[in-house]
N, C-alpha and C positions, 0 to 999 in steps of 0.2 A: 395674464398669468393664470395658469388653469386652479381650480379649486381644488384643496385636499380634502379628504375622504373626513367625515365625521368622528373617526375611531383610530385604533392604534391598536398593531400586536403587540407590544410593548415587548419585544425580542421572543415572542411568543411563535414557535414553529412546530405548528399543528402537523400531524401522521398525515398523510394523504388516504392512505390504509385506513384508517378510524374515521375518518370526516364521510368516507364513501361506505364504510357500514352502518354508518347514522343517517344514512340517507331516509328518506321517509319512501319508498316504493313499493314495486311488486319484488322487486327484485331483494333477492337475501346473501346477504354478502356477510363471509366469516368473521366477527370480530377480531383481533392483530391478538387480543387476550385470551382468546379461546385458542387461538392454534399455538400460543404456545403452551398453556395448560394441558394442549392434547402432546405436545412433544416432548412438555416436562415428565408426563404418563410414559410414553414412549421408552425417553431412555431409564426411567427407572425400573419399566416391564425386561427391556435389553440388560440393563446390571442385572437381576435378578435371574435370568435367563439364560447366561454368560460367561457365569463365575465373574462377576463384577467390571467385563470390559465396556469400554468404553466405546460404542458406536460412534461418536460426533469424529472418534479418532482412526476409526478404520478404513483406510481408503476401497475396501472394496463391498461397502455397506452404499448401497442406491434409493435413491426416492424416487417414485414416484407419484404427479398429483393429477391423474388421470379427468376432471373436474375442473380447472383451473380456467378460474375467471379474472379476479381481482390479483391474483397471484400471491397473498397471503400467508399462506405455506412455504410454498417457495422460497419466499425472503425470510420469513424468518427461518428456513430451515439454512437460508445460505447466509445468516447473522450468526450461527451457531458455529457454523464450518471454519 
């Protein structure tokens, strides 16, 4: 019978997104908390800018993440969507 692991998640379902920005490397990958704080920035620059419309709502409002490595952005910009 093969041995179990000394530990447990205990229903614990770590970001895949955060565990690979806490990486220790050369590599710099965007925290999943900063890209949203830069999107929270985002649409409140867009309400103000807009007469208070809603970007998340506008189907002809586009992103792009010209950089995209970890893809970061991306999901959380298509969590919002």
């Amino acid at each position: 019978m093969p041995e179990q692991a000394g530990f447990a998640l205990r229903g614990r379902n770590p970001d895949v997104l955060t565990c690979i920005a806490n990486l220790s490397n050369d590599e710099v990958f965007t925290p999943p908390a900063f890209a949203n704080r830069m999107l929270d920035t985002l649409a409140e620059a867009w309400v103000a800018s807009h007469g208070g419309a809603n970007h998340w709502a506008d189907p002809t409002v586009r992103f792009l993440d010209p950089f995209t490595k970890s893809g970061v952005f991306l999901r959380e910009i298509t969590s919002r969507l």
